[in-house]
C-alpha positions in Angstrom: 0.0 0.0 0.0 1.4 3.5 -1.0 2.2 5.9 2.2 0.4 8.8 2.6 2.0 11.7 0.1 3.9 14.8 1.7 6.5 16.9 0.1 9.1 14.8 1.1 8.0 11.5 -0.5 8.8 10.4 -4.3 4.9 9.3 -5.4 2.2 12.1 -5.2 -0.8 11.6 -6.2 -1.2 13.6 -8.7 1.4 11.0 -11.0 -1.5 8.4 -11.2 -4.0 11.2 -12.4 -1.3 12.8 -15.3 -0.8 9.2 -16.2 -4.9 8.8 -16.7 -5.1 11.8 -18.6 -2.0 11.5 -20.7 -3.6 7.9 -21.9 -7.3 9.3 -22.2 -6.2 12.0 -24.1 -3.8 9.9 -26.5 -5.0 6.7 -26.5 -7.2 7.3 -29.9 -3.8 8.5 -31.6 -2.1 5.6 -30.3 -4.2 2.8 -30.8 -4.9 4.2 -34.5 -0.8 4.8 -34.9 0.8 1.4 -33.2 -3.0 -1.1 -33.2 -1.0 -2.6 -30.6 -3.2 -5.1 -28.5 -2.8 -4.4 -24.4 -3.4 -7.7 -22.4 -4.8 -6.1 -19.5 -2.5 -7.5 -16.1 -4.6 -9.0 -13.8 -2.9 -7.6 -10.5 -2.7 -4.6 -12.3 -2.9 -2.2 -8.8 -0.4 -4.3 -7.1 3.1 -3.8 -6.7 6.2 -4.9 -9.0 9.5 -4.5 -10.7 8.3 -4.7 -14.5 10.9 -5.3 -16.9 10.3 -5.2 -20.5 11.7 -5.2 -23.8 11.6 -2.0 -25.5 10.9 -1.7 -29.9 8.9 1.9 -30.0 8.4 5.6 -28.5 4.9 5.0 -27.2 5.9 1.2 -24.4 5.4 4.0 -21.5 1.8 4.4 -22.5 1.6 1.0 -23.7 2.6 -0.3 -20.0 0.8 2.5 -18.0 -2.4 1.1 -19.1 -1.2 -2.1 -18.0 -0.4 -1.8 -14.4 -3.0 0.9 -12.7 -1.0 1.8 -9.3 1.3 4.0 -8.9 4.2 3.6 -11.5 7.3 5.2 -12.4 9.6 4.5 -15.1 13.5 4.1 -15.1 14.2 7.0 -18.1 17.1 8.9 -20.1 17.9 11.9 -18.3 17.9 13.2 -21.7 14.6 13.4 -21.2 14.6 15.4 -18.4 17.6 17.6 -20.0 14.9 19.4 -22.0 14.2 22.9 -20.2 10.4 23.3 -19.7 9.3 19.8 -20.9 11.5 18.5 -18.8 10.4 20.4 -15.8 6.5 19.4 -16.7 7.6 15.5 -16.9 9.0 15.7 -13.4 6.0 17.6 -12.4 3.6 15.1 -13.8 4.9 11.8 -13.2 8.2 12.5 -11.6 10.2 9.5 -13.7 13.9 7.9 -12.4 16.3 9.2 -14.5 19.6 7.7 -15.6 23.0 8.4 -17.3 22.1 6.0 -20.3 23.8 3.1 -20.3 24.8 3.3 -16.4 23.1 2.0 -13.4 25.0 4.0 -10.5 24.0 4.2 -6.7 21.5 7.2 -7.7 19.2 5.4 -9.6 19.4 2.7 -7.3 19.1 5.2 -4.4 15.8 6.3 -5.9 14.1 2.9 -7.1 14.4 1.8 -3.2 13.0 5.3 -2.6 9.8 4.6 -5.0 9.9 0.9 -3.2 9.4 1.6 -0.2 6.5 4.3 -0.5 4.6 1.2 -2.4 5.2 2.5 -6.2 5.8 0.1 -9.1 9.1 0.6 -10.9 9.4 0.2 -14.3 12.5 -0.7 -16.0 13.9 -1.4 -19.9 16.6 -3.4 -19.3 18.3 -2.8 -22.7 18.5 0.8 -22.0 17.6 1.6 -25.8 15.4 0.8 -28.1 16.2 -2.1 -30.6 18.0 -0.7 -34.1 17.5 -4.7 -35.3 14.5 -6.3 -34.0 16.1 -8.2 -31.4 16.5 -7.6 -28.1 19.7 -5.9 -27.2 22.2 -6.0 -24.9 20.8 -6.3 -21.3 23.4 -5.8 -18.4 23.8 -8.0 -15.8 23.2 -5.3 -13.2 19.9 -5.7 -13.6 19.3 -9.3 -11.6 21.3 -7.0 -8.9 18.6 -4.4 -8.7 16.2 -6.9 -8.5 17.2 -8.8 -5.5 18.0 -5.6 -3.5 14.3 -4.8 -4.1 12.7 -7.6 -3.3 9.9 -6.9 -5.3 7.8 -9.4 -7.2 9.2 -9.7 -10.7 6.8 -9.0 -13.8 8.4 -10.1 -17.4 6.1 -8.0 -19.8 7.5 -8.8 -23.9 6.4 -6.8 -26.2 6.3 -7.9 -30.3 5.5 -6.4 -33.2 6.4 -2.4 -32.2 9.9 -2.6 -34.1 7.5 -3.9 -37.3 5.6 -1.1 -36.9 8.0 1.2 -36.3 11.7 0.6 -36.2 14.3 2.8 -34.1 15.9 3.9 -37.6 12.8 4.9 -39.2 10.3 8.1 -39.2 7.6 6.4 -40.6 5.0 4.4 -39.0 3.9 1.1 -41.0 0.1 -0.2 -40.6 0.7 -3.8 -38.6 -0.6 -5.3 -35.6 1.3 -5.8 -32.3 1.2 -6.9 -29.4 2.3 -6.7 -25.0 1.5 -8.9 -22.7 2.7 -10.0 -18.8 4.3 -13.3 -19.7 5.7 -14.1 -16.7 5.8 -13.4 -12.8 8.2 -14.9 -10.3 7.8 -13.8 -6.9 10.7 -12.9 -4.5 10.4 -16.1 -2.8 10.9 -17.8 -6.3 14.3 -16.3 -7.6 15.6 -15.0 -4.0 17.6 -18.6 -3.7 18.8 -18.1 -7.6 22.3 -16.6 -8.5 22.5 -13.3 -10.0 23.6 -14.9 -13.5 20.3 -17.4 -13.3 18.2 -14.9 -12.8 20.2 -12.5 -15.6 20.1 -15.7 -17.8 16.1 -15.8 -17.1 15.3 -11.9 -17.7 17.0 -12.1 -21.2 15.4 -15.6 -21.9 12.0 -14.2 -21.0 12.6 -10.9 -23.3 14.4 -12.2 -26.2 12.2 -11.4 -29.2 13.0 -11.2 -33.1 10.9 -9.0 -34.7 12.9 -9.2 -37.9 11.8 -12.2 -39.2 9.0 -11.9 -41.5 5.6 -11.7 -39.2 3.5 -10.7 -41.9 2.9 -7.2 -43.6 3.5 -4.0 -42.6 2.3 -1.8 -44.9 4.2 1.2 -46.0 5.3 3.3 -48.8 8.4 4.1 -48.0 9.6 1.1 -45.5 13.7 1.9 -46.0 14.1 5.1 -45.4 16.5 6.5 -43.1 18.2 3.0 -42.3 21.4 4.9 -42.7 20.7 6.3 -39.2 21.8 2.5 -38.4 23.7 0.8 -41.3 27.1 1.8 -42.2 28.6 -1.3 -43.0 28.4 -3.4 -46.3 29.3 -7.1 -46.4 31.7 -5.9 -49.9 33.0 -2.6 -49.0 33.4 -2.6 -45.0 32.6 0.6 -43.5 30.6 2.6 -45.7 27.8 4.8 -46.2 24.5 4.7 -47.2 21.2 6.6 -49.2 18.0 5.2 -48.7 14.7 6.0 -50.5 11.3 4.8 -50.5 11.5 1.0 -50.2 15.5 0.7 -51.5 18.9 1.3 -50.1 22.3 1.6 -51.3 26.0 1.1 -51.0 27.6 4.5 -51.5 31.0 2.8 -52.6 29.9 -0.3 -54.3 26.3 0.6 -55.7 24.8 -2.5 -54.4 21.1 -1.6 -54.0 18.6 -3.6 -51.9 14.5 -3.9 -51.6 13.4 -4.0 -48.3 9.9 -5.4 -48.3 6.7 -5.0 -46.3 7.5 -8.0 -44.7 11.1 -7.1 -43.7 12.9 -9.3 -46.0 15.7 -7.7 -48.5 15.8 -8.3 -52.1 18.8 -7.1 -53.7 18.1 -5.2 -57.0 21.7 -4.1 -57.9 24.6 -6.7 -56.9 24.5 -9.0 -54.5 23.3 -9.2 -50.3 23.6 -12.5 -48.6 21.2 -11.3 -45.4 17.8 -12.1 -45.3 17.0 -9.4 -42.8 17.9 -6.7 -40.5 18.7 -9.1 -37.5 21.3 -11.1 -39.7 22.8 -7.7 -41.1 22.9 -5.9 -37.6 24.2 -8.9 -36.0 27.4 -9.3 -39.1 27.5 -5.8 -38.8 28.9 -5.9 -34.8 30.9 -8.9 -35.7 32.8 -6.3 -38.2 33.4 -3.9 -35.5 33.9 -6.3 -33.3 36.9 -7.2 -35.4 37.8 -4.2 -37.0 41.4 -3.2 -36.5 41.9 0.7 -35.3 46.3 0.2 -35.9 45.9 2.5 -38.8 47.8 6.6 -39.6 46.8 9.0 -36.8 45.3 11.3 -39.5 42.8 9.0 -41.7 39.8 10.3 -41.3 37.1 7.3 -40.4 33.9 9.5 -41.1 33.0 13.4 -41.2 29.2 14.5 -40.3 28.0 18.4 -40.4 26.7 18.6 -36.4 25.5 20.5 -33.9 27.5 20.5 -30.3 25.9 21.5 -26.7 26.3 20.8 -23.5 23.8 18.8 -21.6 23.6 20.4 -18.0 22.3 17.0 -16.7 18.8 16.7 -15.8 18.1 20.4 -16.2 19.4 21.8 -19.6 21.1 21.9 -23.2 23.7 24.9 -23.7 24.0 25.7 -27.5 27.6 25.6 -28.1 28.2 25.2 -31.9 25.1 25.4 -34.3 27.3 24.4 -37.4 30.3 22.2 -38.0 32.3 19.3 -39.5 32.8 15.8 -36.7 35.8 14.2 -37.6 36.0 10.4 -36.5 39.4 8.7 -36.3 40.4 5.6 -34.7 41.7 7.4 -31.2 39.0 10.7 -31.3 36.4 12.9 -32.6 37.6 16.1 -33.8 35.0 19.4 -34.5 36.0 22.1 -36.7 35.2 24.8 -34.7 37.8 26.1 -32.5 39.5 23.0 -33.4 37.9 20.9 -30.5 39.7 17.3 -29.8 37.8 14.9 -27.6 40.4 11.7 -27.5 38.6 8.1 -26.3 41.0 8.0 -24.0 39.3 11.0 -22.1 36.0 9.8 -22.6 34.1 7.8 -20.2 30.5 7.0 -21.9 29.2 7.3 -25.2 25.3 6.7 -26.0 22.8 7.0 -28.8 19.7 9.2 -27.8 16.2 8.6 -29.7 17.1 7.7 -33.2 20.5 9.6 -34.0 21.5 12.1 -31.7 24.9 11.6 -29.4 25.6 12.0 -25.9 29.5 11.5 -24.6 30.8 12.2 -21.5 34.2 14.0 -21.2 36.4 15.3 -17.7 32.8 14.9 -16.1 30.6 16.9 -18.8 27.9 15.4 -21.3 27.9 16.5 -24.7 25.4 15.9 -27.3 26.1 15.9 -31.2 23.0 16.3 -33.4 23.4 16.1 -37.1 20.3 16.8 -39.6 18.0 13.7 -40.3 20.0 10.9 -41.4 23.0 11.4 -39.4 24.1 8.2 -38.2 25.3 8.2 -34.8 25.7 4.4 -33.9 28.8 4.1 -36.1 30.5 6.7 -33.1 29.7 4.9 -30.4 30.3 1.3 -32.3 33.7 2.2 -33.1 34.3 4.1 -29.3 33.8 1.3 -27.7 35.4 -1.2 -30.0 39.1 1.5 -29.1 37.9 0.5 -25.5 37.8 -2.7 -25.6 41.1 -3.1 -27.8 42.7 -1.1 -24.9 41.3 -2.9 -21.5 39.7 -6.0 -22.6 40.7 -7.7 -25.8 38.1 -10.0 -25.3 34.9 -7.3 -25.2 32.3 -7.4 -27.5 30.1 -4.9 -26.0 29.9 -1.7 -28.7 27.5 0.4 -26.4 23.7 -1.2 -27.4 
């Protein structure tokens, strides 16, 4: 049972009441947009950790219809980085904001905060959304969290959001999905279970493919903007690409692919030997994974025409440079202006925001680099964390997402 609310405690009341507006007042546009289909939960007032795979923009609204107590979601600070709509989303439902990609003592601090007042916390444990249609990377941290709360565990998998609309794209296709509780272990089942069974159950219970073909999807322009996520081809290596309508191509080779309402490729121009997004994605790591950075100080990786501010964590975004060249190389990025240097070495985090903007965190400061509408802002952080783990763990695979 929540505690009684006072100006000291996390939950207030009003939360619940922004959260029943917000999904009155958007639930037309929604259900029309994403025709997702919302297995009601049938505890949905009581009280849990729910952790779910996350494929598009809207899961918070998807999930907030699904569990009816008081519930707050593990978020970006990026979010919450946004001047006055950041200020009104504290206001209204007061999320649990994280460095992306990090689960320090704060967050932790706060989920046993929003615990102990009776709240529900709600957590994606791949910290971003899927670019392939497979879940991502979930960090072992997360069985942690779980046992230091104590709470009753509910799995919620979603399918069918990355059909409708994938991370990389602007454009949502006309599909069905679907999100549903699949499973509930309560503390007294997994207390007695290591952390890496209980890890090894979480990313068991919210594996999904959504690449595969599930049916049709119906759009008219299904491939654009997958350069926000592609940039390597299985001829040329590290690469660029131009999509259009339902095609992409190869910048350097020409080889031009169909990419059909039911998520298969077709090459039109040359060859392709992947079927899908989750078999390009996945050789696509494996490259970076093995990609060797032993190469001339000066060669120039990639170059992007950005925007550069500082995020003033939680609060703000200071406009530093509106227009400039980034520079990758294999030990830094490099902007034009004033002839800024940020060297890996210096850098302690790197993460994708949304669909292609880029957060790094340098001597204790985030930045964030915004480039126009395809900008692809993976292939930084791929190739950041591939220098890492060439320099302190030869053996990572990790690249970030």
């Amino acid at each position: 049972m929540t505690k009684k609310s006072n100006k000291n405690t996390w939950i207030k009341p009003r939360h619940r009441r922004w959260w029943n507006f917000a999904n009155w007042l958007l639930k037309p546009i929604v259900d029309h947009s994403y025709n997702m289909e919302i297995v009601p939960f049938e505890d949905s007032k009581g009280q849990y950790l729910v952790l779910c795979n996350h494929q598009t923009p809207f899961d918070q609204f998807f999930l907030s219809r699904m569990f009816k107590g008081n519930i707050y979601f593990v978020c970006t600070e990026d979010l919450l980085s946004n001047n006055m709509f950041g200020k009104i989303i504290k206001h209204c439902v007061n999320p649990i904001p994280i460095q992306k990609g990090a689960m320090d003592f704060g967050v932790i601090k706060a989920c046993a905060r929003v615990a102990k007042e009776g709240g529900t916390i709600i957590v994606y444990p791949e910290g971003n959304r899927t670019y392939s249609g497979k879940t991502g990377h979930i960090k072992p941290t997360i069985a942690k969290l779980a046992k230091f709360l104590k709470l009753p565990i509910a799995l919620a998998k979603e399918q069918g959001g990355y059909s409708i609309e994938p991370r990389w794209s602007s454009v949502i296709r006309k599909g069905k999905g679907k999100i549903a509780v699949s499973k509930v272990l309560q503390y007294d089942q997994y207390k007695s279970l290591s952390d890496d069974q209980l890890y090894t159950l979480i990313c068991n219970e919210l594996y999904v493919d959504d690449s595969v073909d599930t049916g049709i999807y119906k759009s008219k322009r299904p491939a654009e903007y997958i350069e926000r996520a592609m940039y390597v081809c299985p001829h040329c290596g590290l690469t660029t690409f131009v999509s259009n309508k339902n095609t992409f191509s190869c910048t350097k080779c020409g080889t031009t692919v169909t990419y059909g309402q039911n998520k298969l490729f077709t090459p039109t121009v040359g060859e392709f030997p992947f079927d899908n997004m989750g078999q390009w994605y996945s050789y696509q790591c494996d490259f970076v994974n093995n990609l060797s950075l032993d190469m001339p100080t000066d060669e120039i990786l990639y170059t992007d025409k950005v925007s550069l501010s500082e995020v003033i964590v939680g609060k703000r975004k200071k406009a530093l440079f509106k227009k400039m060249n980034v520079r990758m190389y294999a030990d830094r990025i490099e902007f034009t202006a004033k002839n800024l240097t940020f060297r890996y070495d210096d850098i302690t985090g790197m993460a994708v925001m949304g669909r292609n903007k880029l957060n790094f965190i340098h001597n204790g400061k985030t930045y964030q680099v915004k480039g126009n509408k395809r900008f692809n802002a993976l292939k930084y952080m791929n190739i950041f964390y591939r220098y890492k783990n060439i320099q302190e763990d030869q053996n990572g695979t990790f690249l970030g997402i």
